[in-house]
FIFI-289216 format. One record per atom (N, C-alpha, C): x, y, z. Coordinates in steps of 0.02 Angstrom, whole numbers, padded with zeros to 5 digits, always signed. Layout:
BEGIN
XYZ...
***
This chain:
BEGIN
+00596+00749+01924+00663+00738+01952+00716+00770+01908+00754+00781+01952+00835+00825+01899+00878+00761+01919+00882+00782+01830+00937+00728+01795+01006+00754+01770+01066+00746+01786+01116+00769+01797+01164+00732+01756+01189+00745+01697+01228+00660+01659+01308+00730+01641+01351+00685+01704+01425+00710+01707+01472+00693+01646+01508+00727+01639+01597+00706+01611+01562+00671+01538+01507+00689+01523+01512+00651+01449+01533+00702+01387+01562+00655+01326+01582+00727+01272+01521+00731+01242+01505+00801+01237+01469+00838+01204+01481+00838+01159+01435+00843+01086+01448+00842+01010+01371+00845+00991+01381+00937+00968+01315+00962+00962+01321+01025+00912+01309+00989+00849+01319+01066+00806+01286+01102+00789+01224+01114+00818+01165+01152+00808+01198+01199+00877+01228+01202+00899+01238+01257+00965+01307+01264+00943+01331+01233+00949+01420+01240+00926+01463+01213+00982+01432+01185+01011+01464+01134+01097+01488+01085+01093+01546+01070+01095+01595+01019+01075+01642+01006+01135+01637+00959+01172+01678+00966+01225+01671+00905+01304+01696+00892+01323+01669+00861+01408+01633+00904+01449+01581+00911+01452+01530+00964+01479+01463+00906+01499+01449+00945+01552+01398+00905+01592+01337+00953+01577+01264+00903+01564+01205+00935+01544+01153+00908+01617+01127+00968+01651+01063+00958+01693+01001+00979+01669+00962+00919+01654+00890+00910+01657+00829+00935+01691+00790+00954+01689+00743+00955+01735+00684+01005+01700+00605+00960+01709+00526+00967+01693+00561+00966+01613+00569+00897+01588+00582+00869+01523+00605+00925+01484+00656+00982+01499+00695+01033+01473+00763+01026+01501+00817+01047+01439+00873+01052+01454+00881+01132+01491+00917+01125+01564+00929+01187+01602+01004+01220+01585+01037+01173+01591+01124+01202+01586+01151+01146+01534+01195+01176+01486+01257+01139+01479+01309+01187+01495+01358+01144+01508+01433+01176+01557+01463+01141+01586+01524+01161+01608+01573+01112+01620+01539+01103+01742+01564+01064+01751+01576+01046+01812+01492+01090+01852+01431+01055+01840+01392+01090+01874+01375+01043+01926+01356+01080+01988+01331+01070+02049+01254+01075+02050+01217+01034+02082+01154+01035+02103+01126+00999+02167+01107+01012+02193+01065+00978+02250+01012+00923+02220+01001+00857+02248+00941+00824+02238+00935+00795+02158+00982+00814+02128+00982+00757+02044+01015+00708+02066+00959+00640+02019+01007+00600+01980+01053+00601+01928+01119+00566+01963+01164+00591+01920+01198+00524+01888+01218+00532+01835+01243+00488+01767+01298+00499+01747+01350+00450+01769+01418+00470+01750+01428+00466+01670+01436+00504+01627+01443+00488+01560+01524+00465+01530+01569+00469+01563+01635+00464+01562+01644+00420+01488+01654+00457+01436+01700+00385+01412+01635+00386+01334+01582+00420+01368+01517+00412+01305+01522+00497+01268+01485+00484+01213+01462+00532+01160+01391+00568+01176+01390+00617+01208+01304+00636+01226+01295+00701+01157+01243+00670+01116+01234+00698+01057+01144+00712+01091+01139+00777+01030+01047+00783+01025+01027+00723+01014+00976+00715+01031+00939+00661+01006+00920+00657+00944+00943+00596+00909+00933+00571+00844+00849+00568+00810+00841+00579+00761+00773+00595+00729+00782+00539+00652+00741+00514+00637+00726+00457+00603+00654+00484+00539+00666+00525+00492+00608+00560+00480+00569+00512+00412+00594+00438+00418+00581+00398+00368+00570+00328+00382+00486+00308+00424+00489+00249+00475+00422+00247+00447+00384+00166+00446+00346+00124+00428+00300+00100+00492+00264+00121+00539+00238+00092+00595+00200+00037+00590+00154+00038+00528+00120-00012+00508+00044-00016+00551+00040+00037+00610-00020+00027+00593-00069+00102+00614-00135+00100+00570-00172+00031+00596-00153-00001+00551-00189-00067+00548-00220-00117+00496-00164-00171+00470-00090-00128+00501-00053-00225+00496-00001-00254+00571-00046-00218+00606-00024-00244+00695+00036-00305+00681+00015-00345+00632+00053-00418+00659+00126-00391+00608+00143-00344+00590+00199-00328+00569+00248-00279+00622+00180-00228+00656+00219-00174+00688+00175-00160+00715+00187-00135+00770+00143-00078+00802+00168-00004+00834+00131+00045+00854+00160+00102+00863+00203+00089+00920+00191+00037+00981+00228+00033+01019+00279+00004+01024+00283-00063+00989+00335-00093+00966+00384-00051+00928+00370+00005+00882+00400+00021+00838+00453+00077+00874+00422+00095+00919+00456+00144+00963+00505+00132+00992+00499+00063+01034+00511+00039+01061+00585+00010+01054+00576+00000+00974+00616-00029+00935+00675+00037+00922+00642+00092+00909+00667+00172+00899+00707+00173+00966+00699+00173+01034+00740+00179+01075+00806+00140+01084+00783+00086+01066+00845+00048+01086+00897+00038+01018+00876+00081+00976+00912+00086+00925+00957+00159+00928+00928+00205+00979+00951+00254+00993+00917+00316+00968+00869+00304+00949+00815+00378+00925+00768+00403+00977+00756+00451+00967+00728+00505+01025+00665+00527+00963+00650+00531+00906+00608+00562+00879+00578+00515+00814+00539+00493+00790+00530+00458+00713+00465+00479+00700+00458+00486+00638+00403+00520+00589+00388+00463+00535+00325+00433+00541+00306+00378+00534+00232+00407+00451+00268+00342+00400+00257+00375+00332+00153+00342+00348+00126+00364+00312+00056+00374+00294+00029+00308+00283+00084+00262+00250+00045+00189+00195+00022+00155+00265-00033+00165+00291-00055+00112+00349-00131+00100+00318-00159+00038+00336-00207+00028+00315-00286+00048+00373-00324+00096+00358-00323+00138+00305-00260+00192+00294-00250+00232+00253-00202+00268+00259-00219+00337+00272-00146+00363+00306-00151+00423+00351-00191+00484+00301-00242+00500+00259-00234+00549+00219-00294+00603+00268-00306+00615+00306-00363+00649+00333-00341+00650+00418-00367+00702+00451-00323+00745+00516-00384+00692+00558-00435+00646+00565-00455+00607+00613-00399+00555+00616-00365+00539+00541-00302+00473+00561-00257+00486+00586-00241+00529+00571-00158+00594+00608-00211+00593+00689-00236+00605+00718-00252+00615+00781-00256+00538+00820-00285+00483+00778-00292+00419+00800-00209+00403+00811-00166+00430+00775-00104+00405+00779-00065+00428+00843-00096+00479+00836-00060+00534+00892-00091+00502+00937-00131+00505+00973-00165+00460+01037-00157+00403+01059-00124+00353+00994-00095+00300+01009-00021+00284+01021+00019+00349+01003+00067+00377+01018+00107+00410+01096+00038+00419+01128+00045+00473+01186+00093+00434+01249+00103+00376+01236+00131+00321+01293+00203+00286+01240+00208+00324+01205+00261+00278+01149+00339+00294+01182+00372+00255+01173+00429+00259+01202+00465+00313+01156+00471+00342+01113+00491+00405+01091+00428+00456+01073+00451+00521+01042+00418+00541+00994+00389+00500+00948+00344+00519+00932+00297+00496+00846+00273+00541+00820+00290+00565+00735+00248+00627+00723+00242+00592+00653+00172+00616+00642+00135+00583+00596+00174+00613+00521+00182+00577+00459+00196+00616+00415+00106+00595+00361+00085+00627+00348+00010+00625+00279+00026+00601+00208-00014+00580+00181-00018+00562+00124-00038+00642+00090-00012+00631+00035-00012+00690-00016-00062+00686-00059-00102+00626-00071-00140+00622-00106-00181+00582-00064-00246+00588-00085-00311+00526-00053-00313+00465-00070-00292+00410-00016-00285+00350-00044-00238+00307-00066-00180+00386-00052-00121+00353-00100-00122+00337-00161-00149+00355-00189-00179+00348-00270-00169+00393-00332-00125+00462-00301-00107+00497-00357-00130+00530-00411-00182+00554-00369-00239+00569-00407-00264+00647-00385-00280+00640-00303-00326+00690-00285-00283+00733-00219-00264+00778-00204-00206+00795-00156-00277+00783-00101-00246+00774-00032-00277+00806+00029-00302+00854+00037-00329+00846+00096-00329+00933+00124-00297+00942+00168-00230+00974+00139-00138+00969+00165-00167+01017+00221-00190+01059+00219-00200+01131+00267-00243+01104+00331-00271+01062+00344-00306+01019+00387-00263+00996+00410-00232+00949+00390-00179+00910+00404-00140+00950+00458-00105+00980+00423-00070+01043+00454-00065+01064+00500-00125+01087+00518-00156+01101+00583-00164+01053+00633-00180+00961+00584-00200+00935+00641-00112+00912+00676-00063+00928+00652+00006+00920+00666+00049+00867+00632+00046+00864+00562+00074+00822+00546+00133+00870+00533+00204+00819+00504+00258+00874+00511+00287+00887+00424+00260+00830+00386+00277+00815+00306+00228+00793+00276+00233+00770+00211+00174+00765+00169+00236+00705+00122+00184+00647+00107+00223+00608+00057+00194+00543+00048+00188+00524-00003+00145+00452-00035+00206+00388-00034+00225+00397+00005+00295+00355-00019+00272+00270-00001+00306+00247-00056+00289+00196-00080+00254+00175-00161+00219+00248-00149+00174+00246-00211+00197+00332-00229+00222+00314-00306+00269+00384-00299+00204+00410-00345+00206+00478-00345+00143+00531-00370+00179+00523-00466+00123+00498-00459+00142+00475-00547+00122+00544-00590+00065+00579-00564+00040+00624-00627+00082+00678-00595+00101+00726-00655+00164+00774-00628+00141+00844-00616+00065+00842-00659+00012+00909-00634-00014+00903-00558-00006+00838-00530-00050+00834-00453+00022+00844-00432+00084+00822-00437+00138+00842-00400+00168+00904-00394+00158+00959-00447+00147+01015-00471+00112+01043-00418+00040+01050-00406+00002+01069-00362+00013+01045-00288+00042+01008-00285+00061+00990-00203+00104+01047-00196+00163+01035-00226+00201+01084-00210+00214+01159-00201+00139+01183-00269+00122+01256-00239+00104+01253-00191+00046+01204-00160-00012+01211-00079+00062+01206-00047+00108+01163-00040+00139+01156+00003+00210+01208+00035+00206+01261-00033+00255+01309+00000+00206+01354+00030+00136+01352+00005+00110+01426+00034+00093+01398+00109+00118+01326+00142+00067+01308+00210+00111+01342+00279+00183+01345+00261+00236+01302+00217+00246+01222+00235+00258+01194+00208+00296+01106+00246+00317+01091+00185+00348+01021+00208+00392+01003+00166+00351+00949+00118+00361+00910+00053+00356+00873+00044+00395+00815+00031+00372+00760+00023+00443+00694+00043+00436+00657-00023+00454+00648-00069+00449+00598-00132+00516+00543-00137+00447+00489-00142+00491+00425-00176+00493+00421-00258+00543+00419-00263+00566+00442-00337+00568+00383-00368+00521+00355-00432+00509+00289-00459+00474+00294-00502+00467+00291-00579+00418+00277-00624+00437+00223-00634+00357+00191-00601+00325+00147-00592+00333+00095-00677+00312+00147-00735+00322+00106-00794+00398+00076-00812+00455+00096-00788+00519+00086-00806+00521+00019-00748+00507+00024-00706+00527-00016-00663+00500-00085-00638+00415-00068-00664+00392-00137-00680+00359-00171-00617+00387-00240-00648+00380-00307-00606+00446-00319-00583+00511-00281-00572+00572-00271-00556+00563-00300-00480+00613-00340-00452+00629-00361-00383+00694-00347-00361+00741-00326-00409+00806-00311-00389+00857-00263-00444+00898-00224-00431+00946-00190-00481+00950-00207-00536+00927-00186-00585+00939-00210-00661+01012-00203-00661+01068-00256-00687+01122-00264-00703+01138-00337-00695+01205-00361-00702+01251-00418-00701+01216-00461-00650+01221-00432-00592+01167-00472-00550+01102-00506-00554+01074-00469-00574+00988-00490-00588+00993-00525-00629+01043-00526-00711+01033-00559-00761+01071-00662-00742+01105-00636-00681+01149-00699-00676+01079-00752-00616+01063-00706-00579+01011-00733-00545+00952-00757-00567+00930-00714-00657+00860-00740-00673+00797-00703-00649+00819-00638-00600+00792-00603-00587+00750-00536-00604+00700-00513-00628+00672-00456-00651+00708-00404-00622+00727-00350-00666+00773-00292-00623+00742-00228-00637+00768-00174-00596+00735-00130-00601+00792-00060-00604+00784-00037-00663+00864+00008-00684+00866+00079-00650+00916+00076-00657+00920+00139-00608+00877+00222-00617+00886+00199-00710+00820+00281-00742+00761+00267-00697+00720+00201-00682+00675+00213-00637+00669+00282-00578+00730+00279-00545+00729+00329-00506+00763+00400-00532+00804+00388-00573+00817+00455-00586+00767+00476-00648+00748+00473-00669+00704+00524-00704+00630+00550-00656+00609+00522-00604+00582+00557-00557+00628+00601-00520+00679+00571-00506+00714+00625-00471+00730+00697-00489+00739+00691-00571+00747+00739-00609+00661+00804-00631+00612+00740-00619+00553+00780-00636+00531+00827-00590+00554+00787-00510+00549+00822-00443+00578+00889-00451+00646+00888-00450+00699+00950-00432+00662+00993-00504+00654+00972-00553+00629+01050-00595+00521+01076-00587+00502+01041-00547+00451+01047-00524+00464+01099-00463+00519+01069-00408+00518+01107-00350+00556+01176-00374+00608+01183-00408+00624+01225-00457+00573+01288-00470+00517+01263-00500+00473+01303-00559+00424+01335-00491+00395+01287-00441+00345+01307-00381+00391+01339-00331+00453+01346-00331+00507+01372-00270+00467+01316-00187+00459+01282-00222+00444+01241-00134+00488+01214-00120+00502+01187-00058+00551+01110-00042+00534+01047-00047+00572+01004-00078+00566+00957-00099+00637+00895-00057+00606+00845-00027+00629+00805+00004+00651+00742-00037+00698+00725-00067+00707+00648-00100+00717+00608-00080+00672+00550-00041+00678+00484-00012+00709+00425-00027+00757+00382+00022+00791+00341-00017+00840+00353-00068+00886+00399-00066+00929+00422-00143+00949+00326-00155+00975+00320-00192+01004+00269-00202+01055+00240-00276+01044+00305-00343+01093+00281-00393+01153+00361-00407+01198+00341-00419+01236+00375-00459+01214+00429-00488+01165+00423-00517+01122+00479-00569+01111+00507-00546+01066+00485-00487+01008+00551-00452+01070+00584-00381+01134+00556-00380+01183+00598-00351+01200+00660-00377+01210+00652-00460+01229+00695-00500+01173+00749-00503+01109+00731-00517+01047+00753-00522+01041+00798-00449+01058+00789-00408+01067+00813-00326+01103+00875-00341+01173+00862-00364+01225+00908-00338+01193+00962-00384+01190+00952-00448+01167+00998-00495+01117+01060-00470+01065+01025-00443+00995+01062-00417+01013+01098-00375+01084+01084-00319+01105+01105-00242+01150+01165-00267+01181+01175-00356+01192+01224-00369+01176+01264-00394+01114+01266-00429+01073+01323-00434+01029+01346-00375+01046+01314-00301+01014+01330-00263+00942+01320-00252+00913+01261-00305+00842+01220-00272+00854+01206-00226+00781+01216-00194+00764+01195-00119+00742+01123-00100+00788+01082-00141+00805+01010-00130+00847+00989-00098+00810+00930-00057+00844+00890+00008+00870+00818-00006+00895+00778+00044+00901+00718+00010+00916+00669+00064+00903+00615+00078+00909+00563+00151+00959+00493+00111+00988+00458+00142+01033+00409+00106+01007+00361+00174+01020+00295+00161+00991+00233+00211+01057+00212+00208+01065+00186+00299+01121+00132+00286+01116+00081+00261+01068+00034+00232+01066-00014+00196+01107+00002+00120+01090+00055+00091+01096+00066+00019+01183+00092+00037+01215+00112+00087+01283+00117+00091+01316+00063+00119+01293+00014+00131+01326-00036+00173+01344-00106+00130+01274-00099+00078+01288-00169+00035+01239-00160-00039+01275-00212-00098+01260-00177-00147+01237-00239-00197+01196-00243-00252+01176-00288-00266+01209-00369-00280+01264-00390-00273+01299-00434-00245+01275-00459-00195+01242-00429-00146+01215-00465-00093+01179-00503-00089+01128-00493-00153+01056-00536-00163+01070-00589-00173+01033-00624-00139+01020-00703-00175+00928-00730-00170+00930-00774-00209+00861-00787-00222+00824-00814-00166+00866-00841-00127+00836-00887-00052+00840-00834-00009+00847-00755-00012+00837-00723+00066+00823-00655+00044+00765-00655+00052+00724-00584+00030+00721-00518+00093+00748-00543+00110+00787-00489+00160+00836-00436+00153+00856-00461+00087+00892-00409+00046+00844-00376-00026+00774-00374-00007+00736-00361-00040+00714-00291-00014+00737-00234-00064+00704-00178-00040+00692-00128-00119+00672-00077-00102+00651-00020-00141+00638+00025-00112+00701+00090-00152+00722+00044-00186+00786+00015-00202+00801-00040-00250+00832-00089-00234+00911-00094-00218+00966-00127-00187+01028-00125-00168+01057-00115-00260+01109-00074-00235+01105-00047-00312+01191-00076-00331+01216-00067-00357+01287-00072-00389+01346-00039-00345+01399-00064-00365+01483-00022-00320+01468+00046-00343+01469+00052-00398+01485+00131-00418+01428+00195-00382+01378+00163-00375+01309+00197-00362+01339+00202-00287+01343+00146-00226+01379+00172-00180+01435+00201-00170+01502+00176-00199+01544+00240-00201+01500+00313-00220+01467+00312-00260+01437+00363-00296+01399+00415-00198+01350+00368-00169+01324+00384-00121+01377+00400-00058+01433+00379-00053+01459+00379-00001+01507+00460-00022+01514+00466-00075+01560+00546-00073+01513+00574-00069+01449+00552-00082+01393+00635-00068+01398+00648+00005+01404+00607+00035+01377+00561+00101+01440+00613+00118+01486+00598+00115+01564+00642+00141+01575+00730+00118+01553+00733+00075+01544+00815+00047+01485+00844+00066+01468+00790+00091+01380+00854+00139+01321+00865+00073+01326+00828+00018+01276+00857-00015+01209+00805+00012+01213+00746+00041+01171+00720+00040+01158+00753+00108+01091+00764+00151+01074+00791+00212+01056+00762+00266+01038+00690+00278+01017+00639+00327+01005+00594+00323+01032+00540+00347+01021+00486+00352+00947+00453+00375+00910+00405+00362+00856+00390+00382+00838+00320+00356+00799+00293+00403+00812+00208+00382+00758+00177+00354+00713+00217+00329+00660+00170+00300+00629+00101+00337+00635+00120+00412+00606+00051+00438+00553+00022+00413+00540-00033+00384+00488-00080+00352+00484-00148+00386+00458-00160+00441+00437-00209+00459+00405-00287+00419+00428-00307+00415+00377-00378+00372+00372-00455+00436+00314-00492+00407+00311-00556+00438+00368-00600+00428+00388-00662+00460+00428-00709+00431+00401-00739+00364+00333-00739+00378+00289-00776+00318+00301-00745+00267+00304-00658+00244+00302-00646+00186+00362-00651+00159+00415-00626+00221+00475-00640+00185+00511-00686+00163+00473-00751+00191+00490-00822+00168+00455-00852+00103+00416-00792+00068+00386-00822-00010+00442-00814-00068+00497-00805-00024+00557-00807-00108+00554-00748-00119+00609-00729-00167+00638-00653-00185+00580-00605-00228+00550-00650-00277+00492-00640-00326+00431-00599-00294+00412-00674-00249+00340-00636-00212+00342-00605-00148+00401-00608-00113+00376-00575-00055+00405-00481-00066+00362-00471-00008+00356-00385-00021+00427-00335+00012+00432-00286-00017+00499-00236-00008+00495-00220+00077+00575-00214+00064+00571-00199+00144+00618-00209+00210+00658-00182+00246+00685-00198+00281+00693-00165+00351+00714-00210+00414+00703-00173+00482+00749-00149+00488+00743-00070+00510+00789-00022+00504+00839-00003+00560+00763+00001+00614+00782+00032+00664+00843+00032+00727+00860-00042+00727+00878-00055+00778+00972-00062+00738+00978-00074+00704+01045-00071+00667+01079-00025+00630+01033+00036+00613+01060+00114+00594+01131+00132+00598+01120+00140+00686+01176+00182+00721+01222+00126+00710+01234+00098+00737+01294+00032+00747+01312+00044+00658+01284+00015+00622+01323+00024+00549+01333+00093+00527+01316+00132+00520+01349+00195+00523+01415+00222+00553+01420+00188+00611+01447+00224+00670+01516+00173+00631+01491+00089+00633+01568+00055+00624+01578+00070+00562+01552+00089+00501+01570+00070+00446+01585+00146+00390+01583+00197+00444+01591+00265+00431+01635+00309+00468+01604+00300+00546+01627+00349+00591+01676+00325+00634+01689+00260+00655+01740+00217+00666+01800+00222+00632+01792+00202+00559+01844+00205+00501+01873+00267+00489+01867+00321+00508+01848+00388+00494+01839+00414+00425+01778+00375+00411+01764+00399+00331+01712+00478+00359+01681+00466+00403+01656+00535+00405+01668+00566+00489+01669+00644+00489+01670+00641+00531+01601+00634+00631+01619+00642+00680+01566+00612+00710+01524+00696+00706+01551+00733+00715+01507+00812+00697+01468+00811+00644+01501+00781+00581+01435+00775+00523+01396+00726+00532+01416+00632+00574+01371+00620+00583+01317+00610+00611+01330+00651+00671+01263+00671+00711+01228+00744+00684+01265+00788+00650+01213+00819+00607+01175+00798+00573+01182+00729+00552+01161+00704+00488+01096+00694+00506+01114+00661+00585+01056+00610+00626+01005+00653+00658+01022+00702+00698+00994+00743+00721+00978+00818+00707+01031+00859+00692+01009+00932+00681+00984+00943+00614+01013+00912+00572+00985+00917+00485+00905+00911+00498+00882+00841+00501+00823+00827+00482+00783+00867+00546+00785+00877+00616+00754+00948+00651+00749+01002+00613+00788+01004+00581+00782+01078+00531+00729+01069+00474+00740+00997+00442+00703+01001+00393+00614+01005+00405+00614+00966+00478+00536+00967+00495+00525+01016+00520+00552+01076+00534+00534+01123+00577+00536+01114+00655+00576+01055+00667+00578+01057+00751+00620+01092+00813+00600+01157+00812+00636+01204+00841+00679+01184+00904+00623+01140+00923+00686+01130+01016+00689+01062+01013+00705+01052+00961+00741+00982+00945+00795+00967+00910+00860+00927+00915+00896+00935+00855+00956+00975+00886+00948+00997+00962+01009+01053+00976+01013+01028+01059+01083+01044+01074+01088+01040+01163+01082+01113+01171+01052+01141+01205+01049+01216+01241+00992+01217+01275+01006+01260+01346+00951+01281+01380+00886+01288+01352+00852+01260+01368+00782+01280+01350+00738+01238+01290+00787+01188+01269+00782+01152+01213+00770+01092+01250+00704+01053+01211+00696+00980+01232+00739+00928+01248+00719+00901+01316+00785+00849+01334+00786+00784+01300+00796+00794+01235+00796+00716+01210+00868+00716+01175+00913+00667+01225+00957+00635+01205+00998+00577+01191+01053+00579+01166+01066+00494+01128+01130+00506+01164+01134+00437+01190+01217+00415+01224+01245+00355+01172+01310+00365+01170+01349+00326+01122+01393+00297+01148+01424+00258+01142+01491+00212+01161+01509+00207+01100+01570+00235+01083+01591+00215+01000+01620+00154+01015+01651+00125+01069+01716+00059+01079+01662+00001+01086+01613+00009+01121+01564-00066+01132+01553-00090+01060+01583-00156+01078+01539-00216+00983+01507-00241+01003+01469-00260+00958+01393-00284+00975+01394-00339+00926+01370-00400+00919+01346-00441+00870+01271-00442+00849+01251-00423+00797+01162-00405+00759+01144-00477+00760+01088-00455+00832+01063-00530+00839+00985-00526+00812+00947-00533+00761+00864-00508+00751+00833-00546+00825+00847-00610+00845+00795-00641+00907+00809-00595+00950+00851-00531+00970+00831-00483+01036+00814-00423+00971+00785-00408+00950+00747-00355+00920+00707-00342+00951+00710-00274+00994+00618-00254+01011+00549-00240+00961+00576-00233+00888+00511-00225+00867+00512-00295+00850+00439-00300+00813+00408-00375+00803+00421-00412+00749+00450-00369+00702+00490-00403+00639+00580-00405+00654+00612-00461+00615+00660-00496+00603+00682-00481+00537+00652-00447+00479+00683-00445+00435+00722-00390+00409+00800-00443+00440+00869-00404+00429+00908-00451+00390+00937-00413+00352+01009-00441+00313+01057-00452+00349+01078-00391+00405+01119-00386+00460+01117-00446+00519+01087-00492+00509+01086-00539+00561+01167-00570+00569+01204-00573+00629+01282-00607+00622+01338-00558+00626+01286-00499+00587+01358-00420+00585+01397-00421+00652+01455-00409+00657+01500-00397+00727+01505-00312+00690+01491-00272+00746+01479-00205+00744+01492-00154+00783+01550-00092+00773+01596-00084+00841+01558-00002+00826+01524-00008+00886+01500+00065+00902+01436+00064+00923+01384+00094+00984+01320+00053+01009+01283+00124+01039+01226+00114+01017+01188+00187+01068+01154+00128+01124+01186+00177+01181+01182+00133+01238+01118+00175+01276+01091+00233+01269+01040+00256+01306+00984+00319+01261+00946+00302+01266+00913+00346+01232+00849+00399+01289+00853+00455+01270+00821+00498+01331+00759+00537+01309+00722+00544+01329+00649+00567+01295+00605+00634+01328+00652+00678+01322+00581+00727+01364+00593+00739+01437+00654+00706+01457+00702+00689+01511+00667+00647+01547+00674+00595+01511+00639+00532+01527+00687+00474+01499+00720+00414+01551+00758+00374+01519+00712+00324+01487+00709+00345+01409+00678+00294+01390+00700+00214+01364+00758+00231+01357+00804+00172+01337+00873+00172+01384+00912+00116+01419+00877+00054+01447+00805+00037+01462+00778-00005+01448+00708+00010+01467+00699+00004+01535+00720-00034+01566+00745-00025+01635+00742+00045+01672+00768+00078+01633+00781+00160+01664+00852+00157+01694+00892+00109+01673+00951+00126+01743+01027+00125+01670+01056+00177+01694+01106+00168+01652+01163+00156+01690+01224+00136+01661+01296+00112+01686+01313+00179+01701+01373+00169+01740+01382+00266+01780+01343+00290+01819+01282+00252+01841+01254+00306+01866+01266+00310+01945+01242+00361+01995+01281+00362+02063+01228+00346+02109+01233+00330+02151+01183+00328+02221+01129+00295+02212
***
């Protein structure tokens, strides 16, 4: 069927289309954008009043499975991706077993084939996650994964990270590092500073991450590969960023709305929901993140969705495990607490969301409105508020900090391949006949 979505503003900087222009759909390809088109026989979608951006890409998501269903599943997680307003997510390796071999990348993909968005597998870089032994990235490759990255478990030996990064410029792809020595950081549960020490809490200082960050960029440096930095999150490894971005390393960098939205002040010992890694860091570290965030050095936003049980997250700040649900509260805090305010503008932040990270995975007809380019798009209402309720969450975890937020800005439809995948319903407001 041709899908016809009128009078909505366009805001698309991978084409350069900025404007009230109507886009027709049809055999899950975009046919026209342009102003006032006519067609016979579409459904048509009044967009009046909405933001029709590429579809948003998420290249930093936790599916959880196989092997922890009762946290997440691929469908839930998707599921959860639509109504959060994503059209695409690339789902990290740590599943039990883990993704490191092209039969798990294919099990994923197959369990994928009915998912309410995209799913593209990202591999483990090493076997096991263990930091020890790389894959066989070139398998992988082939079998379609779109990145390479141990995240969670950052590649401790710097000769196996070394060698990733040669295999990985000659494949080419990217690689994705979580930046953390593991020895600095310990038995750490939260920001080493004023906080942690007033709480009683083990902390975890910020050199944790920047001196990986720093080992990364002169590694990717020395191998000329690209290098992806997951989670930025201190001051340092901002500085450590801009530096590398001027000698022109082929270093990237993703920022979470969690780590811009709230800062270790937040924690308290009774709600581990503000338990992540890594961890909510200090004012200065976010001021620090939010001018990168505004000067373009940082490149995409991405939410680290981490699903958890109520059970684990109810063992106290100590024992229960890192982690927070990403998906469904992204856009809305971004949108009110950036693009609303006009701390950034909405052109950079749907580059941020969509055309950046298409670029970074190599997703050619994704990431852009133009003829011929995949129909996956995101509708916005910047004026709708919403209150962050976790009991209507479509995925299967609840653990948000954001529970109560009043939040002025909402992705109201998400589109897949020209397929309404979000309402799940299929029926959007505006639409005619």
């Amino acid at each position: 069927m041709k899908l016809l979505l009128k009078n909505g503003r366009v805001v698309c900087p991978g084409s350069g289309r900025e404007g009230v222009l109507d886009i027709l759909i049809e055999r899950g390809k975009i046919q026209k954008v342009q102003p006032r088109i006519r067609v016979a026989g579409a459904r048509v979608i009044d967009a009046s009043g909405l933001v029709v951006a590429p579809g948003f890409i998420d290249m930093h998501v936790h599916l959880r499975e196989p092997g922890q269903e009762d946290k997440e599943t691929i469908e839930t997680g998707s599921r959860a991706a639509a109504k959060g307003g994503f059209t695409t997510i690339c789902c990290m390796p740590n599943t039990v077993p883990p993704n490191d071999n092209a039969v798990m990348t294919r099990f994923i993909q197959d369990k994928a084939r009915n998912a309410a968005v995209n799913v593209l597998p990202i591999a483990a870089l090493t076997r096991g996650l263990e930091g020890e032994q790389l894959t066989e990235m070139a398998d992988l490759v082939s079998a379609g994964v779109v990145a390479f990255s141990d995240d969670g478990y950052p590649v401790w030996n710097s000769q196996v990270m070394r060698q990733a990064l040669e295999r990985a410029r000659l494949l080419p792809t990217l690689v994705i590092d979580h930046c953390e020595d593991k020895s600095l950081s310990g038995e750490g549960v939260m920001n080493e500073g004023a906080r942690s020490v007033r709480l009683g809490l083990p902390g975890m200082p910020a050199a944790a991450e920047e001196v990986m960050v720093a080992r990364d960029i002169i590694l990717s440096e020395m191998t000329g590969a690209r290098l992806h930095i997951a989670h930025l999150s201190t001051k340092g490894a901002v500085r450590l960023l801009r530096e590398a971005k001027k000698r022109k390393v082929g270093v990237t960098a993703e920022v979470t709305p969690h780590h811009l939205c709230l800062t270790d002040e937040a924690c308290v010992v009774a709600d581990a929901n503000f338990k992540v890694n890594p961890p909510l860091r200090g004012r200065e570290d976010v001021a620090a993140l939010l001018a990168a965030v505004k000067e373009g050095l940082i490149d995409v936003f991405a939410t680290d969705h981490a699903p958890h049980t109520a059970q684990e997250k109810g063992k106290g700040f100590v024992k229960a495990p890192f982690g927070i649900n990403g998906l469904e509260t992204a856009v809305s805090l971004l949108l009110d607490r950036l693009v609303n305010k006009r701390a950034l503008p909405l052109k950079q932040f749907v580059r941020m969301m969509s055309t950046a990270p298409a670029g970074l995975l190599g997703l050619k007809n994704k990431g852009v409105l133009r003829p011929g380019a995949d129909a996956d798009l995101t509708l916005l209402d910047l004026q709708r508020e919403i209150v962050v309720n976790v009991g209507s969450f479509a995925s299967k975890s609840r653990n948000s900090p954001f529970h109560g937020w009043k939040l002025k800005g909402v992705p109201v439809a998400a589109i897949v391949g020209g397929r309404i995948s979000y309402p799940f319903d299929g029926r959007l407001p505006g639409e005619k006949g």
